[in-house]
C-alpha positions in Angstrom: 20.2 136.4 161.3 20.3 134.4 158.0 21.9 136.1 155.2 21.6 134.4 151.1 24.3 135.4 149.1 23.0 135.5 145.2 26.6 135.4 143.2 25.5 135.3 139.2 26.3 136.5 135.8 24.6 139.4 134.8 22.2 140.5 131.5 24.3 143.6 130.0 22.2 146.6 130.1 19.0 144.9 130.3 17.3 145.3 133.8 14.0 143.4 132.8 16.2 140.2 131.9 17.7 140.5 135.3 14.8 141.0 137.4 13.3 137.9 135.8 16.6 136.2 136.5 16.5 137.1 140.1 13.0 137.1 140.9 13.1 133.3 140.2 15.9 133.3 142.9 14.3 134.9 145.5 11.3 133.3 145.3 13.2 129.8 146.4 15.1 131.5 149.4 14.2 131.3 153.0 15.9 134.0 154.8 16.3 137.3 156.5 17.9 139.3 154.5 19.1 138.8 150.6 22.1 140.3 149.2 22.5 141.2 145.1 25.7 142.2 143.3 26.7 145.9 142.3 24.3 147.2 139.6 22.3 143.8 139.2 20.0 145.4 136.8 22.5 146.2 134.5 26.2 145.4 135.0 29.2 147.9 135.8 28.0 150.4 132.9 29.4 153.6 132.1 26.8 154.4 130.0 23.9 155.2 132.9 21.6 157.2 130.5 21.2 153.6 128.9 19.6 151.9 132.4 19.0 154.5 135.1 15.4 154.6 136.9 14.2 156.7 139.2 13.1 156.0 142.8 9.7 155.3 141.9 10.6 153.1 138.9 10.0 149.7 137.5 13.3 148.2 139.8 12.2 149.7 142.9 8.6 148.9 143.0 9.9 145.3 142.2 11.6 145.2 145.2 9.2 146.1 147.5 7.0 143.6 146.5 8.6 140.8 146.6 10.4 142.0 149.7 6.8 142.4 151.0 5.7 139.0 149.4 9.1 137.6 151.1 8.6 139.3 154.2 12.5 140.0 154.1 15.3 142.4 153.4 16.9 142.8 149.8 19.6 145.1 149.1 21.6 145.4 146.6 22.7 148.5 143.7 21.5 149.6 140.4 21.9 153.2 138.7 19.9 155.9 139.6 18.8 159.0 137.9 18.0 162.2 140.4 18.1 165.9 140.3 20.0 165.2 136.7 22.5 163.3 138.4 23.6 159.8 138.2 24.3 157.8 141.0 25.6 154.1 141.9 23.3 153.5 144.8 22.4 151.0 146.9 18.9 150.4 148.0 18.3 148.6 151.4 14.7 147.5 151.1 12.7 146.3 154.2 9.6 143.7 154.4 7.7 146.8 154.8 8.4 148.0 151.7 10.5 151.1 153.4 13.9 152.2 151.8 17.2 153.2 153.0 19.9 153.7 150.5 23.9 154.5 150.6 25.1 156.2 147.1 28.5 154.6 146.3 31.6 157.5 147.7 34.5 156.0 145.9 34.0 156.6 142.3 35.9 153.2 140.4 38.3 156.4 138.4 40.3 153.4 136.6 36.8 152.6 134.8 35.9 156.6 134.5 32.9 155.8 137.2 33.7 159.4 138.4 33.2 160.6 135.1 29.5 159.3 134.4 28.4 159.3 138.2 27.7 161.2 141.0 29.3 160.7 144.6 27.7 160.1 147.8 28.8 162.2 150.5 26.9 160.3 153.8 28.2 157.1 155.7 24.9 154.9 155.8 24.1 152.3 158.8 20.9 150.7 158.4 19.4 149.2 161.5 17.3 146.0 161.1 16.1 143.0 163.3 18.6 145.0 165.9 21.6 144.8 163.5 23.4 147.8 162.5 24.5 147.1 159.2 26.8 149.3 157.1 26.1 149.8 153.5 29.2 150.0 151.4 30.1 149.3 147.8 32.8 147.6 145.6 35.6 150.1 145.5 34.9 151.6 149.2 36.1 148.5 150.0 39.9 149.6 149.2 39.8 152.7 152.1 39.3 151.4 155.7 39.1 154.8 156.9 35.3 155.4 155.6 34.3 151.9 157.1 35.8 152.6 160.0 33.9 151.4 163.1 32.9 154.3 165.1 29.3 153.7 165.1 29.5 150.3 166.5 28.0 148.1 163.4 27.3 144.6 163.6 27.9 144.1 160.0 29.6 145.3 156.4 28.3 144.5 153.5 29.7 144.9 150.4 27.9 144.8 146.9 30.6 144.3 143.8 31.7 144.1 140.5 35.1 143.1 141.7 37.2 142.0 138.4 39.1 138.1 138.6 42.3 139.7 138.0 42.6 141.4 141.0 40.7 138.9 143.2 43.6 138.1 145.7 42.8 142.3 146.8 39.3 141.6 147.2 40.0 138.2 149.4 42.5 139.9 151.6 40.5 143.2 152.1 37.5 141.5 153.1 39.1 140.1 155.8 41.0 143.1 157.1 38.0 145.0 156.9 35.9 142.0 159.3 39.0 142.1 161.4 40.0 146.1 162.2 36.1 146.8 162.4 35.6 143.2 164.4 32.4 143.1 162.1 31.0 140.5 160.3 31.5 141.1 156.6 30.0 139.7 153.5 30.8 140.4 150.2 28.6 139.8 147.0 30.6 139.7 143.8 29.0 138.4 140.4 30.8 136.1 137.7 30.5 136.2 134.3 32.2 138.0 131.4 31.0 141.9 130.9 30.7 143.7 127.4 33.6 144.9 127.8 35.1 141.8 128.0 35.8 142.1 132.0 35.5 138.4 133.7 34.7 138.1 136.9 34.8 134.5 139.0 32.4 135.7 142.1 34.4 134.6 145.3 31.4 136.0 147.6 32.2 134.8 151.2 30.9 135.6 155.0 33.5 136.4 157.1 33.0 136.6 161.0 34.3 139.3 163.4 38.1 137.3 163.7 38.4 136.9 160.1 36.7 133.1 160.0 35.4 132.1 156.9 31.6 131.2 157.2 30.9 131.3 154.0 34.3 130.2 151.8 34.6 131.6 148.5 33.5 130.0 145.2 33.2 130.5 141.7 30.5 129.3 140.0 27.0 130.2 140.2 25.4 130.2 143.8 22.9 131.1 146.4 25.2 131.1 149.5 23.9 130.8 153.2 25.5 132.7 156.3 23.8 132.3 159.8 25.0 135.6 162.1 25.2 135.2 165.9 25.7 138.9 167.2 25.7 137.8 171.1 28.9 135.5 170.2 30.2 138.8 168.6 29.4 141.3 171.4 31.0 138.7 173.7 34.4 138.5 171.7 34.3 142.5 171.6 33.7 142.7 175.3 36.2 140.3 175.8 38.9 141.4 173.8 38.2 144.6 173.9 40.1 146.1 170.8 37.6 148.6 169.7 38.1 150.5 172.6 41.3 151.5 171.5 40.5 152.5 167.5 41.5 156.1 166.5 39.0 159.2 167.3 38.8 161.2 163.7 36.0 162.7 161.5 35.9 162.6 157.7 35.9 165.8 156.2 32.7 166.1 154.1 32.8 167.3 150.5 
């Protein structure tokens, strides 16, 4: 499977500036399945009432065309408004125009995210061109035991707002995550400077199920490329055969 990777800055609060800014991105990319940042349409707001959409909004009919136009995946999160309730979700769109999504469970609390935002309760895998690929979001990414592999994924992604100053956490837990789970992982951070004067310098990378870089990290503004070979991958787990000693447990639902 080929995987772009769209790291960029990001329009404060201003989802049509964005979708302009991406569209023009997509439409040059070649693959199976593209990957946007943590709330692309708007940044890491607090103030949802300012950018949410519905389901049936301007964003999400967006995506299914040009996913349809495409004839590939796109996920990626924005804010959502449903049932008076905000929520940080991630939409996993298919050529077909059919949606899956995965709202974000761990609620950033150092930004108040848990204050504005709703939490999701459900562990999503999303299967596609016989991947199983597990929807997670910026903060999950500190708390291995909801990405835990019991379901036997192929792949983590992980959509971010991930601040520079604490980039050396998001580097090593990327790979920890790709190693326990022996899961390809990608992460998709943005870059740029926030209006509240957050910066963030990106560092999206593709990490392979032994903690290989196949994608390195980088700064600036890219479309990154990662090729996925799940037979090598389901080869190294049969040979090595770790997984069939992880822990047994269940997470207690909310």
């Amino acid at each position: 499977m080929k995987i772009a990777l769209i790291q960029s800055s990001l329009y404060w609060e201003n989802p049509k500036s964005n979708r302009n800014y991406f569209e023009e991105k997509i439409n040059a990319i070649n693959s199976d399945l593209i990957v946007l940042p943590e709330m692309f349409t708007s940044g890491f707001t607090m103030s949802p009432a300012n950018v949410a959409e519905t389901m049936q909004g301007e964003t999400m009919m967006w995506l299914k065309s040009l996913a349809k136009a495409k004839k590939t995946a796109i996920t990626g999160s924005l804010v959502i408004e449903e049932n008076s309730n905000f929520y940080n979700r991630m939409v996993f769109v298919f050529p077909s125009g059919e949606i899956q999504f995965y709202d974000k469970k761990h609620l950033f609390t150092l930004a108040g995210e848990d204050k504005v935002y709703t939490s999701g309760t459900q562990k999503i895998i999303v299967a596609y061109l016989d991947w199983k690929i597990c929807l997670q979001v910026c903060y999950d990414l500190r708390f291995p035991v909801f990405s835990r592999n019991s379901e036997d994924y192929d792949l983590l992604i992980y959509v971010a707002s991930w601040p520079k100053i604490r980039t050396n956490a998001w580097d090593a837990l990327l790979k920890a995550r790709a190693i326990e789970n022996m899961s390809y992982a990608i992460g998709v951070n943005r870059i740029g400077e926030d209006n509240n004067g957050y910066q963030y310098i990106g560092h999206s990378q593709a990490i392979d199920f032994l903690g290989n870089y196949i994608v390195e990290p980088v700064e600036s503004e890219s479309i990154l490329f990662a090729e996925l070979n799940k037979e090598k991958m389901l080869q190294t787990r049969q040979k090595l055969g770790f997984l069939n000693d992880r822990d047994a447990f269940e997470i207690e639902k909310l």
